[in-house]
ChimeraX commands (.cxc) that place a marker at each C-alpha (Angstrom):
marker #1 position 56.74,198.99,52.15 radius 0.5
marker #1 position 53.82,196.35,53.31 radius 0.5
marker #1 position 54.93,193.78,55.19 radius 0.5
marker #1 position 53.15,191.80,52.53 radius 0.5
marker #1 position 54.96,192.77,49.88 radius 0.5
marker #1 position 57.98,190.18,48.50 radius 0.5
marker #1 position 59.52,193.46,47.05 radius 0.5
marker #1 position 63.43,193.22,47.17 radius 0.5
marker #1 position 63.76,189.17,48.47 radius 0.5
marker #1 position 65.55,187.15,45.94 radius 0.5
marker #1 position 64.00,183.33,45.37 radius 0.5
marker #1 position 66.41,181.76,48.13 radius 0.5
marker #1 position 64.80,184.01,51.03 radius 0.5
marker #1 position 61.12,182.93,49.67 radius 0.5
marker #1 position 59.44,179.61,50.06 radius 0.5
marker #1 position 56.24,178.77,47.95 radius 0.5
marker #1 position 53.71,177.20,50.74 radius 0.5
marker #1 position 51.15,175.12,49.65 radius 0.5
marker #1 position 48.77,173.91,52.09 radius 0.5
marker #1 position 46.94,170.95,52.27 radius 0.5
marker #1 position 46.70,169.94,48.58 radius 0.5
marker #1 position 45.43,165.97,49.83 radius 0.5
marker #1 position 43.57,163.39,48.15 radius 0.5
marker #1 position 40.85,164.02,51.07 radius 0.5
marker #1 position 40.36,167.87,49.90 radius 0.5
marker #1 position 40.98,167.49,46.14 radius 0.5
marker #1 position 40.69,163.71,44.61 radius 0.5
marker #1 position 37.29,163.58,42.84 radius 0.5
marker #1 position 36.98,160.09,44.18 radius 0.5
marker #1 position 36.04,161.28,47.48 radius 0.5
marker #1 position 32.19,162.16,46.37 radius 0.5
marker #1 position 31.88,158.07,46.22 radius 0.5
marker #1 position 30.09,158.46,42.84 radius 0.5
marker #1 position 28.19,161.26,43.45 radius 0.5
marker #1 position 29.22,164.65,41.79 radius 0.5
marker #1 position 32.24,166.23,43.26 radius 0.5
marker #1 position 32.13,169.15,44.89 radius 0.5
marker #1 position 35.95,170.09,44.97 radius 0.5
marker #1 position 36.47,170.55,41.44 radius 0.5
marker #1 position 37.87,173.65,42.28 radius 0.5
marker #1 position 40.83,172.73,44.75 radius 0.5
marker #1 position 41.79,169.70,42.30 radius 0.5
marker #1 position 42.35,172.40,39.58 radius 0.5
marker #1 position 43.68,174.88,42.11 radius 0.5
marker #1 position 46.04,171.92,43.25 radius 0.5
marker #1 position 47.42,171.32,39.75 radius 0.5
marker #1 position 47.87,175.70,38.96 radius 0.5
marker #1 position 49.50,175.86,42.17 radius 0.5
marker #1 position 52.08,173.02,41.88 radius 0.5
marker #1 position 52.73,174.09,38.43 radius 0.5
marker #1 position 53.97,177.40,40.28 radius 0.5
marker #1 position 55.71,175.81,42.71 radius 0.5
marker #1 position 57.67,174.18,39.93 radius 0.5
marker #1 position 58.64,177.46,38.10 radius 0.5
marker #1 position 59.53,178.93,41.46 radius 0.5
marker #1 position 61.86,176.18,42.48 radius 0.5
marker #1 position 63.62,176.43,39.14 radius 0.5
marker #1 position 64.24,180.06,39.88 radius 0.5
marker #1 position 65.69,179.18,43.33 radius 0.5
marker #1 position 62.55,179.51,45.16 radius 0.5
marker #1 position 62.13,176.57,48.16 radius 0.5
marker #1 position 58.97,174.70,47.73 radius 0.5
marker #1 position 56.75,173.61,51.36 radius 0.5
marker #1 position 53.92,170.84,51.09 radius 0.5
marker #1 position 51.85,170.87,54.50 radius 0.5
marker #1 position 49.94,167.49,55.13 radius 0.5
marker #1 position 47.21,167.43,57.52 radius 0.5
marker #1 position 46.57,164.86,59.71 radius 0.5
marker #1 position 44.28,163.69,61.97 radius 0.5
marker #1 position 45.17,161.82,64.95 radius 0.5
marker #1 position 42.98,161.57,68.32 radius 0.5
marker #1 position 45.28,160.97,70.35 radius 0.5
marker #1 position 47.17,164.32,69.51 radius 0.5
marker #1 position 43.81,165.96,70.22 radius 0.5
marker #1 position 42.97,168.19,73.08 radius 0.5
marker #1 position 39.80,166.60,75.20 radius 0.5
marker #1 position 37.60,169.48,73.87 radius 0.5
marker #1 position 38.81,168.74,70.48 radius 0.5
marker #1 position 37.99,165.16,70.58 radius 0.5
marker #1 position 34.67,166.17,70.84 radius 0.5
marker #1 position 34.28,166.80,67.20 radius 0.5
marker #1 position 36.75,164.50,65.55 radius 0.5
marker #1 position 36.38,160.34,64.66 radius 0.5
marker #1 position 39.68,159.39,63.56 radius 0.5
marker #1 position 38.17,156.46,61.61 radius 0.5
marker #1 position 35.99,158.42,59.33 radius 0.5
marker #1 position 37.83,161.62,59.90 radius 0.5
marker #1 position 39.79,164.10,56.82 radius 0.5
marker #1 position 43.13,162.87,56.53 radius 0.5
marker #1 position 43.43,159.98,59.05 radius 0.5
marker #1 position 46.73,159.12,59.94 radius 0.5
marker #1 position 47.87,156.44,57.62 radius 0.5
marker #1 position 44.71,156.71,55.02 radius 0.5
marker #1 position 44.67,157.73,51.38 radius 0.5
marker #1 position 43.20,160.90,51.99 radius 0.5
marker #1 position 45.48,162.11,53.86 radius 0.5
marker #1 position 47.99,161.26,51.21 radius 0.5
marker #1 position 49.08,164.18,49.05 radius 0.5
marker #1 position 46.81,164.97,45.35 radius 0.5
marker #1 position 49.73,166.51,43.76 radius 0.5
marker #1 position 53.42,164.73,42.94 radius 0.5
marker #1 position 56.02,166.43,44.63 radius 0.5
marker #1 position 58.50,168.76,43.55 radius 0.5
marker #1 position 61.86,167.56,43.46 radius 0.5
marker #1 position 63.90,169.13,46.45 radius 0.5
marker #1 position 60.92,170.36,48.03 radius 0.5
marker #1 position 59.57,169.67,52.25 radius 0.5
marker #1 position 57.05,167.93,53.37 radius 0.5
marker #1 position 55.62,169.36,56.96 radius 0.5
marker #1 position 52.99,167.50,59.15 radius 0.5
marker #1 position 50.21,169.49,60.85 radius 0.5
marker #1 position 47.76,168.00,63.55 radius 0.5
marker #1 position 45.34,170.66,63.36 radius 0.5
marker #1 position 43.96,173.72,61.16 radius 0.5
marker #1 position 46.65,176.13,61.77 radius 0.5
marker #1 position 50.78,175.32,59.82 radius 0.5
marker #1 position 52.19,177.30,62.60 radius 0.5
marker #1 position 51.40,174.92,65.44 radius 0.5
marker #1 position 53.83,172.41,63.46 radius 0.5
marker #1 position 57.29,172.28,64.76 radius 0.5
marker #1 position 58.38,170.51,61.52 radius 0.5
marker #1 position 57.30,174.15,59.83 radius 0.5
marker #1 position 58.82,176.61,61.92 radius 0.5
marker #1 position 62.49,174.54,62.19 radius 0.5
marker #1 position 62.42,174.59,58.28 radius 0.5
marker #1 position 61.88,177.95,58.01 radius 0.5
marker #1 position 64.45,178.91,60.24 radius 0.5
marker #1 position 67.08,176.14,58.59 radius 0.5
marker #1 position 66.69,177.22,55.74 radius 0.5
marker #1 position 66.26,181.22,56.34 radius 0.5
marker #1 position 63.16,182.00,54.79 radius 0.5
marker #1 position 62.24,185.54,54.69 radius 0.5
marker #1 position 58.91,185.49,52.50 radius 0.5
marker #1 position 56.18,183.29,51.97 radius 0.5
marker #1 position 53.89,182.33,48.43 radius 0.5
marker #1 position 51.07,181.03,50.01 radius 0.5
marker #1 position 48.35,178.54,48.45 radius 0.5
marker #1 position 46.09,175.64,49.33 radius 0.5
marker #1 position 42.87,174.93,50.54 radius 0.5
marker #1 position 40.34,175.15,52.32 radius 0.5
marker #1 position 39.90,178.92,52.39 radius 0.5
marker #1 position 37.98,178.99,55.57 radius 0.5
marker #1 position 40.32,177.68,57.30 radius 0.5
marker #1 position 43.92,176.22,57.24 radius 0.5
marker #1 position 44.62,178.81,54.55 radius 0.5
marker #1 position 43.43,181.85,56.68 radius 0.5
marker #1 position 45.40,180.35,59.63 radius 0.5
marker #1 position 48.58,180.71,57.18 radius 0.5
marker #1 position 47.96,183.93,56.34 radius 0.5
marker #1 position 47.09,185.46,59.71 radius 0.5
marker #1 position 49.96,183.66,61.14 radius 0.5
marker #1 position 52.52,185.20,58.91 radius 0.5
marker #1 position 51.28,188.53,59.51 radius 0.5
marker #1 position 51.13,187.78,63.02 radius 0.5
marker #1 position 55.20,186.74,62.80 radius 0.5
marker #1 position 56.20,189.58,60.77 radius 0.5
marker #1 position 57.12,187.15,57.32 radius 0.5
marker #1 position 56.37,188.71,54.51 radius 0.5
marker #1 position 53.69,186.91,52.12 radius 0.5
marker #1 position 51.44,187.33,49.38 radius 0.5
marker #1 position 48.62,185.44,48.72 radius 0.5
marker #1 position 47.38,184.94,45.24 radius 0.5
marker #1 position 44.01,184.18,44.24 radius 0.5
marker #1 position 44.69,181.32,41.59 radius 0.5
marker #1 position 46.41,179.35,44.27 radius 0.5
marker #1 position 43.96,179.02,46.94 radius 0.5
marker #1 position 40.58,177.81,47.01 radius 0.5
marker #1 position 37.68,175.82,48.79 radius 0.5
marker #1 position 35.15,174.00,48.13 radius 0.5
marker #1 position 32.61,174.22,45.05 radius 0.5
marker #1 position 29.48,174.86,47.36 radius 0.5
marker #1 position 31.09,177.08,49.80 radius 0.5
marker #1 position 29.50,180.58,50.44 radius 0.5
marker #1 position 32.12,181.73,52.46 radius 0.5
marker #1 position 34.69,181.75,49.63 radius 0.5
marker #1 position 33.88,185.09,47.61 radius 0.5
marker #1 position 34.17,186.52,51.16 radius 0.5
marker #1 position 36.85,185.44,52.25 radius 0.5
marker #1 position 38.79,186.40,48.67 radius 0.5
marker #1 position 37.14,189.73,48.96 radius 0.5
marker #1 position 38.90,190.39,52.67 radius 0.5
marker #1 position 42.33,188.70,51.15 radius 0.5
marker #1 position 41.71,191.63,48.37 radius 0.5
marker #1 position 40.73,194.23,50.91 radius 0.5
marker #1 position 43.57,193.57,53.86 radius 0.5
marker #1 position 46.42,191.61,52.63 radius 0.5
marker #1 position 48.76,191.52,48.98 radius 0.5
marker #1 position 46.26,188.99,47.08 radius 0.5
marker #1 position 47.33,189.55,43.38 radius 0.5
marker #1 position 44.63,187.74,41.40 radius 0.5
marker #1 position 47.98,185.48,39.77 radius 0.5
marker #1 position 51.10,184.17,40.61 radius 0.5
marker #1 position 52.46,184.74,37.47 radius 0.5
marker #1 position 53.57,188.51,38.50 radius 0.5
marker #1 position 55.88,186.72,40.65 radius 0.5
marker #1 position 58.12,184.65,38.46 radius 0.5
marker #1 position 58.08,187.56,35.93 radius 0.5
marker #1 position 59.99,189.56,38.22 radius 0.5
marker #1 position 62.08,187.08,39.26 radius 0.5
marker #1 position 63.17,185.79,35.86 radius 0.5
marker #1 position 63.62,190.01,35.29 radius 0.5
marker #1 position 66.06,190.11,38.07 radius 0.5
marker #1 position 67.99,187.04,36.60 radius 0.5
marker #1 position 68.30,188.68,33.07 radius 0.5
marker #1 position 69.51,191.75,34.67 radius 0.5
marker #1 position 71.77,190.35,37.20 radius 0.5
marker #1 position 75.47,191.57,36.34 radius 0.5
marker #1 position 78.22,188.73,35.30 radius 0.5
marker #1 position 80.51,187.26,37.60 radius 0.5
marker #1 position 84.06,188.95,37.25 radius 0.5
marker #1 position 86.06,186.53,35.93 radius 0.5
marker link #1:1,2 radius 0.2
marker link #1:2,3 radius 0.2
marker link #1:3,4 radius 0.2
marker link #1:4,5 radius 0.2
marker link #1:5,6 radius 0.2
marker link #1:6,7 radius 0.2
marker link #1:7,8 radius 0.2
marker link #1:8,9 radius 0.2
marker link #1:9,10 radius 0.2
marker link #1:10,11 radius 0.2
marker link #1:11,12 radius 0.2
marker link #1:12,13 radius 0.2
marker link #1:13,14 radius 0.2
marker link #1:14,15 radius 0.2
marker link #1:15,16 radius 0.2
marker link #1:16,17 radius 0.2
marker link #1:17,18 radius 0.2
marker link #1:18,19 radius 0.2
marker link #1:19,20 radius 0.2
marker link #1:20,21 radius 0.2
marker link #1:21,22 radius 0.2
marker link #1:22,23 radius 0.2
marker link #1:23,24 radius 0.2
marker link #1:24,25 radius 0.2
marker link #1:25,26 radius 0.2
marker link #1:26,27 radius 0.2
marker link #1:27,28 radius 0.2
marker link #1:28,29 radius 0.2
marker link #1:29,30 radius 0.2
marker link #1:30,31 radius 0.2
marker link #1:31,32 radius 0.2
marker link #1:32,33 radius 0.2
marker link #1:33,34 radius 0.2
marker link #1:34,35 radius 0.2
marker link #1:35,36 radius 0.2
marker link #1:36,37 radius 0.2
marker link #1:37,38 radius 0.2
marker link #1:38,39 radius 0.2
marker link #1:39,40 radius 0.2
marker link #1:40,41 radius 0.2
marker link #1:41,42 radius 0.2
marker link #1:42,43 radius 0.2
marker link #1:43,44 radius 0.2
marker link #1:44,45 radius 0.2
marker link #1:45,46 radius 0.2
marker link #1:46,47 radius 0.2
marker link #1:47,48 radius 0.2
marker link #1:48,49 radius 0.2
marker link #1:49,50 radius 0.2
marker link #1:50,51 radius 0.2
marker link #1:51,52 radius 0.2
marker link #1:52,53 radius 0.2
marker link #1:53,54 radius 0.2
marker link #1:54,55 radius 0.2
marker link #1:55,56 radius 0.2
marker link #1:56,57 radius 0.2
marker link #1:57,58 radius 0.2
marker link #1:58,59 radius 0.2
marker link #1:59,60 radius 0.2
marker link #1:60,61 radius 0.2
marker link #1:61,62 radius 0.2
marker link #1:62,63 radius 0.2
marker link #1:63,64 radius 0.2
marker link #1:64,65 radius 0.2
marker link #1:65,66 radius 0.2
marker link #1:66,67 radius 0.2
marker link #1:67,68 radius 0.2
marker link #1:68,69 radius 0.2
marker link #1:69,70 radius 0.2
marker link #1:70,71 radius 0.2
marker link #1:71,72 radius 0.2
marker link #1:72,73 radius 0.2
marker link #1:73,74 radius 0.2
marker link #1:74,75 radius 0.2
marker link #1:75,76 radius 0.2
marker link #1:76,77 radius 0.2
marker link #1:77,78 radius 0.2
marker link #1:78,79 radius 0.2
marker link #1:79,80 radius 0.2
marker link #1:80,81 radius 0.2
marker link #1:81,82 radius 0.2
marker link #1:82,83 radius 0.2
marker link #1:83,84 radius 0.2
marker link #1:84,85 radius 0.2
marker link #1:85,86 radius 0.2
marker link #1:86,87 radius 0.2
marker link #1:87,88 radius 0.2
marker link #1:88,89 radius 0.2
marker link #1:89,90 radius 0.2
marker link #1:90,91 radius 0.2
marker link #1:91,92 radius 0.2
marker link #1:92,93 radius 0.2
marker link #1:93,94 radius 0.2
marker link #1:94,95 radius 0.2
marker link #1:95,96 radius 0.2
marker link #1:96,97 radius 0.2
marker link #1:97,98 radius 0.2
marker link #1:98,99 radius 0.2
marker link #1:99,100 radius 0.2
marker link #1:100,101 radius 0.2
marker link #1:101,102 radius 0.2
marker link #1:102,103 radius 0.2
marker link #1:103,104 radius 0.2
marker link #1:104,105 radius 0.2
marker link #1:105,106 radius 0.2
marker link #1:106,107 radius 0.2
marker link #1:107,108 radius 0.2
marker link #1:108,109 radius 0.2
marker link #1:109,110 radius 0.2
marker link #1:110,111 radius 0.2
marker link #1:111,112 radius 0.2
marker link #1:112,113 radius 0.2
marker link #1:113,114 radius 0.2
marker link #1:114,115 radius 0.2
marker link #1:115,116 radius 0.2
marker link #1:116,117 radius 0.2
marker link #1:117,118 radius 0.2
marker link #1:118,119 radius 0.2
marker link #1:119,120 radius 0.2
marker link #1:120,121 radius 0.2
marker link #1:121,122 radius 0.2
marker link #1:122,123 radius 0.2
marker link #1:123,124 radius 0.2
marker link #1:124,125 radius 0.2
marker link #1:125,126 radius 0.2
marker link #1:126,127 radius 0.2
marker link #1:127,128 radius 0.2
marker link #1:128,129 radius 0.2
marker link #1:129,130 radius 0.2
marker link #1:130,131 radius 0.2
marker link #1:131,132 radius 0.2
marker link #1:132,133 radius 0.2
marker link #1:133,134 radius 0.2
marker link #1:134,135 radius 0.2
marker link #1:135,136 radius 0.2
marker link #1:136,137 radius 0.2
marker link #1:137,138 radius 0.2
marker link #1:138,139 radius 0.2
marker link #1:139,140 radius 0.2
marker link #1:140,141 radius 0.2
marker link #1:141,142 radius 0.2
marker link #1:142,143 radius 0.2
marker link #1:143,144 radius 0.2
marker link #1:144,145 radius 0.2
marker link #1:145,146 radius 0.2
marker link #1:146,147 radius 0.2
marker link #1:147,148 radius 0.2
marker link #1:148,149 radius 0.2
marker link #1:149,150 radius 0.2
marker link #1:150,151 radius 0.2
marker link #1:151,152 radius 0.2
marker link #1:152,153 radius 0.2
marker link #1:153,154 radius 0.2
marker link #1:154,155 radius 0.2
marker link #1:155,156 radius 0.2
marker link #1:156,157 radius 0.2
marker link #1:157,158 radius 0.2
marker link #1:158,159 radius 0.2
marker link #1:159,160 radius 0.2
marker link #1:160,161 radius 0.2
marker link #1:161,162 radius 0.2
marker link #1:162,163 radius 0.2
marker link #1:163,164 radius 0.2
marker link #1:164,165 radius 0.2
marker link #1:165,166 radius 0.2
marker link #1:166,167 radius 0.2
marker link #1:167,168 radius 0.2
marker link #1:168,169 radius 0.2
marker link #1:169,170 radius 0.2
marker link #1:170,171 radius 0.2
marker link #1:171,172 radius 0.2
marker link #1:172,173 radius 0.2
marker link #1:173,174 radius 0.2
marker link #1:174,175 radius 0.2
marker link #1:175,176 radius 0.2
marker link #1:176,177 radius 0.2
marker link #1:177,178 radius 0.2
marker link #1:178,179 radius 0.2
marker link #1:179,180 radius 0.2
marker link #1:180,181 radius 0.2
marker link #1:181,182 radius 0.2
marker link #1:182,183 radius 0.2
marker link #1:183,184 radius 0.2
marker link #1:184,185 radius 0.2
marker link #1:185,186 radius 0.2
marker link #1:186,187 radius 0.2
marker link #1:187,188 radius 0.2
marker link #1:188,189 radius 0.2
marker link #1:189,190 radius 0.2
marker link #1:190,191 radius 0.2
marker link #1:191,192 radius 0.2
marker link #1:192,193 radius 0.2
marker link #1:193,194 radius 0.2
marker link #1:194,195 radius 0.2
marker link #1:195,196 radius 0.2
marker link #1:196,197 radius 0.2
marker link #1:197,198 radius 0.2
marker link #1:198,199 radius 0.2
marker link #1:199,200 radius 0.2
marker link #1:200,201 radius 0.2
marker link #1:201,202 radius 0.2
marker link #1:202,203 radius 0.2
marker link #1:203,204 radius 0.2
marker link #1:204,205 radius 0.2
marker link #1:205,206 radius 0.2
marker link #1:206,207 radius 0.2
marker link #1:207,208 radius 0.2
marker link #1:208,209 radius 0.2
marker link #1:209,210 radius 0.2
marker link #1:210,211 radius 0.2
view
């Protein structure tokens, strides 16, 4: 069986992770008038959450990562290339506020970089809560997505990665690529929806309490 295969976990042992879904990365009001160029993630966002919804109401656990950017949390090196006051997801701005409404019951984990498995917040829920298996989505592709993926694999979770949940931006050349090697090296079903089929399967077969 491939490690990222979610063949055989029931919904309690799986947590849909979306990444990154902020007002920075998806709100249209970010272009400042001009065209927006992450019309994509905003409709990526709303698939995705829409999942996350269906999968919670099967028993699935739901994870929100928000990124945020504080210097002071920042390696000197780092702090080369960041400006907290004009920087993605500032602490305490409205980008760095969440796009999508929560789901009911669902986590919300800080991140201070690119890469969900630096955050302590993450890998304590995971463990509290026993996940086996990971749904991943969010954005940006070339980046804080990969760093999901790679860092499951790397931990030996098992994941999937479908297409219609992650994204970048618009304008981004590196996207088709980067689906293409999802396609080629890891389970990237082109939908979710293959997912919550067999799960609502398993729940029409599962056999009656005795009584």
């Amino acid at each position: 069986m491939l490690q990222a295969a979610l063949d055989g976990l029931a919904p309690p042992e799986v947590a849909v992770l979306l990444i990154d879904f902020q007002n920075d990365f998806c709100h249209p009001d970010v272009a400042d008038g001009g065209a927006p160029t992450n019309t994509a993630n905003a409709r990526t966002a709303a698939t995705a959450n829409a999942f996350a919804r269906r999968a919670a109401g099967l028993g699935a656990h739901v994870i929100y990562s928000q990124q945020i950017l504080s210097v002071s949390r920042l390696t000197p090196r780092q702090r080369q290339w960041e400006s907290e006051p004009g920087g993605l997801c500032a602490e305490g701005s409205w980008g760095a506020e969440l796009f999508v409404e929560r789901v009911p019951g669902s986590v919300l984990v800080r991140k201070y970089r690119f890469d969900i498995w630096r955050s302590q917040e993450f890998g304590e829920v995971l463990a509290a809560r026993g996940i086996q298996g990971l749904i991943i989505g969010g954005v940006e592709l070339r980046c804080c997505v990969l760093y999901a993926v790679l860092g499951a694999e790397e931990r030996g979770y098992r994941y999937v990665v479908p297409h219609d949940l992650v994204s970048g931006l618009d304008r981004d050349e590196a996207v088709g690529a980067i689906r293409h090697y999802l396609t080629l090296a890891h389970q990237a079903p082109s939908t979710a929806q293959s997912l919550l089929d067999a799960w609502a399967g398993q729940a029409r077969v599962r056999p009656a309490p005795p009584r």
